[in-house]
C-alpha positions as CSV (number, residue, x, y, z in Angstrom):
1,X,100.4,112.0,131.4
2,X,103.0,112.3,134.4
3,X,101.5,114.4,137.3
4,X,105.8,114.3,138.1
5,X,108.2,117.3,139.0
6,X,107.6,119.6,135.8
7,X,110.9,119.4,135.0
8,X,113.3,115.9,135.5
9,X,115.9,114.0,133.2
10,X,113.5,111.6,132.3
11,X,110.3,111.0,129.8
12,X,109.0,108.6,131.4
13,X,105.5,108.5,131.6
14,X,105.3,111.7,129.3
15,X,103.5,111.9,126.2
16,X,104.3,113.0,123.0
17,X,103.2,113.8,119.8
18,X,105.5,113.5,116.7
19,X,105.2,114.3,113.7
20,X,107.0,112.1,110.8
21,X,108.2,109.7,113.4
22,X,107.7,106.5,110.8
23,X,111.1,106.4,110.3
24,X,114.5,109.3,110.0
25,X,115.0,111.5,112.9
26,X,111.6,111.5,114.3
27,X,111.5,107.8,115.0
28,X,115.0,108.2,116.5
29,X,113.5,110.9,118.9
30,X,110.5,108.5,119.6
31,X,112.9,105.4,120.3
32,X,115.3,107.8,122.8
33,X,112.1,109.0,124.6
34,X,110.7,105.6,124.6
35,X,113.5,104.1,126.6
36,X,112.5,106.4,129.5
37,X,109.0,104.6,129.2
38,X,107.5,107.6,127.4
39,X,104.2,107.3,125.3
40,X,104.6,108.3,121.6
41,X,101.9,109.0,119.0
42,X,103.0,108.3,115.8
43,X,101.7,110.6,113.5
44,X,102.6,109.8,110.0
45,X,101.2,108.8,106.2
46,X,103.1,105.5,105.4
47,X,101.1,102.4,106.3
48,X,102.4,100.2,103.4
49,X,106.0,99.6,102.9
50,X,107.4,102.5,100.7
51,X,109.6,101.1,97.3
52,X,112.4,103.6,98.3
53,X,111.6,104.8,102.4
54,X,111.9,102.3,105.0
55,X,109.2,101.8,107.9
56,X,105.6,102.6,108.6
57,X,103.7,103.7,111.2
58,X,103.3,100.1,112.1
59,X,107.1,99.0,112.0
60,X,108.0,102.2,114.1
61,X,105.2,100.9,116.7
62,X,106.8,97.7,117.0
63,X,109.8,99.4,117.7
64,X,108.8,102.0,119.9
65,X,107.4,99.4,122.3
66,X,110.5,97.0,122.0
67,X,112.9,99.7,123.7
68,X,110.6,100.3,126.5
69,X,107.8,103.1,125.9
70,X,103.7,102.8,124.6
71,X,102.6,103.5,120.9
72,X,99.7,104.8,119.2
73,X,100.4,104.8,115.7
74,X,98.2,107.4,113.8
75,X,97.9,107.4,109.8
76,X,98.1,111.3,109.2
77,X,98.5,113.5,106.3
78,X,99.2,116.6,108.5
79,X,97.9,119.0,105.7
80,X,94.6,117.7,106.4
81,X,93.1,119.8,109.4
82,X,90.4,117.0,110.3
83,X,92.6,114.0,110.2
84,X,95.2,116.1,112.7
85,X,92.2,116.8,114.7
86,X,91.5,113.7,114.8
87,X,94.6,112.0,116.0
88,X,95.0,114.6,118.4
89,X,91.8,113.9,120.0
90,X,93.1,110.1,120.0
91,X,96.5,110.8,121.6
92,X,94.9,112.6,124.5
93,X,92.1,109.9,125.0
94,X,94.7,107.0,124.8
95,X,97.3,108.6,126.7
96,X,95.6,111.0,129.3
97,X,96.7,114.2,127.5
98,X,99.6,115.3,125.4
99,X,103.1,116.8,127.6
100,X,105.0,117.3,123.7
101,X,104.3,118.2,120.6
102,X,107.6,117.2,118.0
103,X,107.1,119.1,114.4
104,X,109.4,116.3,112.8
105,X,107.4,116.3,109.0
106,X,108.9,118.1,105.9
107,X,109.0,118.3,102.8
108,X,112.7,119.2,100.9
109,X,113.0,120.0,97.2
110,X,116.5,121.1,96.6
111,X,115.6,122.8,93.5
112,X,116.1,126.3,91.5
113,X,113.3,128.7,90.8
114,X,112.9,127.1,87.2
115,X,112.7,123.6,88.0
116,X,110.6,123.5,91.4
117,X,106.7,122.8,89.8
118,X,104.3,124.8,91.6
119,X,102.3,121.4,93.0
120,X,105.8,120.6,94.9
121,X,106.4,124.2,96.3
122,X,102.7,124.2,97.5
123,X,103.7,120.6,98.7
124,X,106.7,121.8,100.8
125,X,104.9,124.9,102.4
126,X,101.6,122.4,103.5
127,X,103.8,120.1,105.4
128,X,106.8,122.2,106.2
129,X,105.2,125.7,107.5
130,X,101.3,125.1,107.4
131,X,101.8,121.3,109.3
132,X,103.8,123.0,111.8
133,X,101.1,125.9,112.1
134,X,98.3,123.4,112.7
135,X,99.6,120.5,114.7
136,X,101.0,123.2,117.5
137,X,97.4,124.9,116.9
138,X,95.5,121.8,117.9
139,X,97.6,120.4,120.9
140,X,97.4,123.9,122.6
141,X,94.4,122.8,124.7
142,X,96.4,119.6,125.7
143,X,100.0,120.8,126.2
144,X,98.0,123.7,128.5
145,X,97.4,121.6,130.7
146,X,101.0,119.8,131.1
147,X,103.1,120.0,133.7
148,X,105.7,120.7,131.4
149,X,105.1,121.5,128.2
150,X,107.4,121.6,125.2
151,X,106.8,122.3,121.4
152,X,110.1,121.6,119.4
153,X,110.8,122.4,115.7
154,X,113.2,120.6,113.8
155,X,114.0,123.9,111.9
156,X,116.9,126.6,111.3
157,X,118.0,129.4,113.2
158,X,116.5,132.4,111.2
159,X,119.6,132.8,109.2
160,X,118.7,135.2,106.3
161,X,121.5,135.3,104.1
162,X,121.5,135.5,100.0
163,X,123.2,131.6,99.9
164,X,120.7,130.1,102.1
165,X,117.8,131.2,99.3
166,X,119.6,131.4,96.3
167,X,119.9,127.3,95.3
168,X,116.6,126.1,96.5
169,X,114.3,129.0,97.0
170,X,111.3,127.4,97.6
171,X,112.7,124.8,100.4
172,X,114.3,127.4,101.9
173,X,111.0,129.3,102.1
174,X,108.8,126.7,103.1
175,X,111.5,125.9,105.9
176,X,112.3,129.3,107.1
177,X,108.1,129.1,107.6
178,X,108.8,126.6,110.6
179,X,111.7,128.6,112.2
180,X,109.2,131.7,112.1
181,X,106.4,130.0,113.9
182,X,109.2,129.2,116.5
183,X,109.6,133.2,117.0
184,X,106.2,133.7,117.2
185,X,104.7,131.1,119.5
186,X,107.6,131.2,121.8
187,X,106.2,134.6,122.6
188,X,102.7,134.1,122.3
189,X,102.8,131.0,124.7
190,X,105.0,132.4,127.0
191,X,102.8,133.0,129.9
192,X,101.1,129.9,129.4
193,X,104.6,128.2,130.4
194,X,104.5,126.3,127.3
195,X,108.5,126.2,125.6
196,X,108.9,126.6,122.1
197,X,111.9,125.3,120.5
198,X,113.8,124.6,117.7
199,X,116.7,122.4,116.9
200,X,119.1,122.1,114.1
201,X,121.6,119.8,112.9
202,X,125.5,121.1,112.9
203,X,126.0,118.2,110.2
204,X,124.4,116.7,107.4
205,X,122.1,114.0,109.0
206,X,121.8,110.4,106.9
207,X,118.9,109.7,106.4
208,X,116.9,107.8,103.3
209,X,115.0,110.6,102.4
210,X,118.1,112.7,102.2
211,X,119.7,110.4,100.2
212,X,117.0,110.8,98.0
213,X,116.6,114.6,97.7
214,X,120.3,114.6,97.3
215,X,120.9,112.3,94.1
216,X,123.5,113.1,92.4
217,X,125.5,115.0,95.1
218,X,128.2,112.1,94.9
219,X,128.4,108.9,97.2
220,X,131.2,111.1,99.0
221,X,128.5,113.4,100.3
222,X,125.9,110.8,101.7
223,X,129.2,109.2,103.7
224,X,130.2,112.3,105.3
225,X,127.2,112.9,107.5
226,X,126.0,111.9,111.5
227,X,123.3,109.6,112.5
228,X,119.8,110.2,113.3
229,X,120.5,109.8,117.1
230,X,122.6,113.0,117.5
231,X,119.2,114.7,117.1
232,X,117.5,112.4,119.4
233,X,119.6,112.7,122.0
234,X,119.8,116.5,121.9
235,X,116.2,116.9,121.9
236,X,115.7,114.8,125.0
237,X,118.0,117.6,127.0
238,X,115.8,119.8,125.5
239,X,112.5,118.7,126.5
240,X,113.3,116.9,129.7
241,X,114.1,121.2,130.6
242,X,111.7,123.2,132.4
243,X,109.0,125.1,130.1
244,X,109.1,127.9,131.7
245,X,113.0,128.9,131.8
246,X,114.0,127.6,128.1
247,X,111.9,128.7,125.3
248,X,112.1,130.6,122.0
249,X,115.6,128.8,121.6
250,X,116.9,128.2,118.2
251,X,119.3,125.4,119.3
252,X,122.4,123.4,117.5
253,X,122.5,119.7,118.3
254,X,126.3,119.7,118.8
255,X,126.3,122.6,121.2
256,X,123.5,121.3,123.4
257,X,125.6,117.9,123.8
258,X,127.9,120.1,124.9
259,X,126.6,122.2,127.4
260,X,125.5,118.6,128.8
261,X,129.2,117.9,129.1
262,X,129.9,115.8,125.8
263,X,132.7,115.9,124.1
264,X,133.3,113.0,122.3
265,X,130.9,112.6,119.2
266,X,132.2,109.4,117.6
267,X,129.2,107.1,118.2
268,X,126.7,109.4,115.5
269,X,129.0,109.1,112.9
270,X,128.1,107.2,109.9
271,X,130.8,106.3,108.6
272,X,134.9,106.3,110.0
273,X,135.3,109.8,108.4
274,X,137.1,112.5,110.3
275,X,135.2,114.9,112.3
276,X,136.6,117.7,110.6
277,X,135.2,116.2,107.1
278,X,132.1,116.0,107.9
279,X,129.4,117.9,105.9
280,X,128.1,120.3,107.4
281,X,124.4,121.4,107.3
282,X,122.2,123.6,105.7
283,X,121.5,127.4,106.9
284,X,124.5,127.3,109.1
């Protein structure tokens, strides 16, 4: 862990903690902070090639370390409080303590009231709400004692309107669950000087599991959307801020490009659609 400045425009030296990063927009944030020479725990389930999601925790290793930063890669099912505690406990031991804690891992069912089966609702609020819960319960003790500490949620703003529950009920629920522990532990943690974040996509992100979760929405859909590395890039401004004067922030990853002074957003488009066609995201 970097005894540095609390606050800088680098990662290097820093450690973090993500959640989901085998692959999607966790492994984008891990490669970003990784080519500041940051140290990532990879804390994910997939050790064997998945028939439909690319990477493991292994693959995401490999390329963690090729752009520049250290890997642990951690086989976790973060529903299950002893294996969290566990990897926990190995992050800090193989990297000297634990500066960030990314809640990446989620669930998404896009599915009515009728149609979602009780074992994938219970699915979806394990990882999406109770994950998030337990991971930033068991890196307190670490992230205490950071020199600048930062929990970030890839989550909503707390948009409660009838459209953002009506279509998919249960996501919506399980995924409102991780913008609410954003409310609450950026107060609680507070005084500690530990920030507590969350951050958003403007646009539909492409991603293979959204590609999945969204079949039948139309190849037009799944073209319209921004690369993986918008996130990434947005959550390194985020967490290279100081803990103690940015917290309980539910943030939009366009707008905090901005505020950095970018204007141009070519590069994270998939495809050569207009900016204006783009989709754009849920909850917004």
């Amino acid at each position: 862990m970097a005894p540095a400045d609390p606050a800088s425009s680098t990662l290097k030296g820093r450690s973090l903690f993500i959640t989901g990063a085998s692959r999607g927009i966790g492994l984008a944030i891990a490669l970003r902070a990784a080519k500041d020479g940051a140290n990532v725990a990879i804390a994910a389930k997939t050790t064997e090639p998945h028939p439909k999601l690319p990477g493991t925790i292994f693959t995401a290793a490999a390329e963690i370390e090729a752009a520049g930063g250290r890997a642990l890669p951690l086989a976790v099912d973060i529903r299950d409080e002893e294996q969290v505690a566990r990897a926990v406990q190995r992050t800090a031991q193989e990297f000297g303590g634990i500066d960030i804690l990314v809640n990446n891992a989620s669930a998404i069912s896009l599915t009515g009231t009728r149609a979602t089966d009780m074992r994938r609702f219970d699915l979806m609020h394990e990882v999406n709400t109770r994950g998030t819960f337990l991971c930033s319960k068991l890196c307190l003790p670490h992230l205490e004692r950071a020199p600048n500490p930062h929990i970030l949620m890839l989550a909503p703003p707390l948009n409660f309107e009838e459209r953002w529950f009506a279509p998919h009920l249960a996501y919506s629920l399980a995924k409102f669950g991780m913008s609410l522990c954003v409310l609450g532990l950026a107060g609680e943690l507070r005084a500690r000087g530990i920030a507590v974040n969350a951050l958003w996509p403007r646009t539909v992100i492409g991603t293979a599991a959204l590609r999945i979760a969204m079949q039948g929405a139309g190849a037009e859909a799944l073209h319209r959307v921004r690369s993986p590395e918008i996130l990434a890039d947005a959550a390194h401004i985020i967490l290279t801020r100081d803990s103690r004067g940015f917290s309980g922030r539910y943030c939009i990853d366009e707008d905090i490009l901005r505020e950095a002074g970018l204007t141009d957003f070519a590069r994270y488009r998939a495809t050569d659609v207009r900016e204006e066609d783009l989709q754009p995201d849920f909850f917004l």
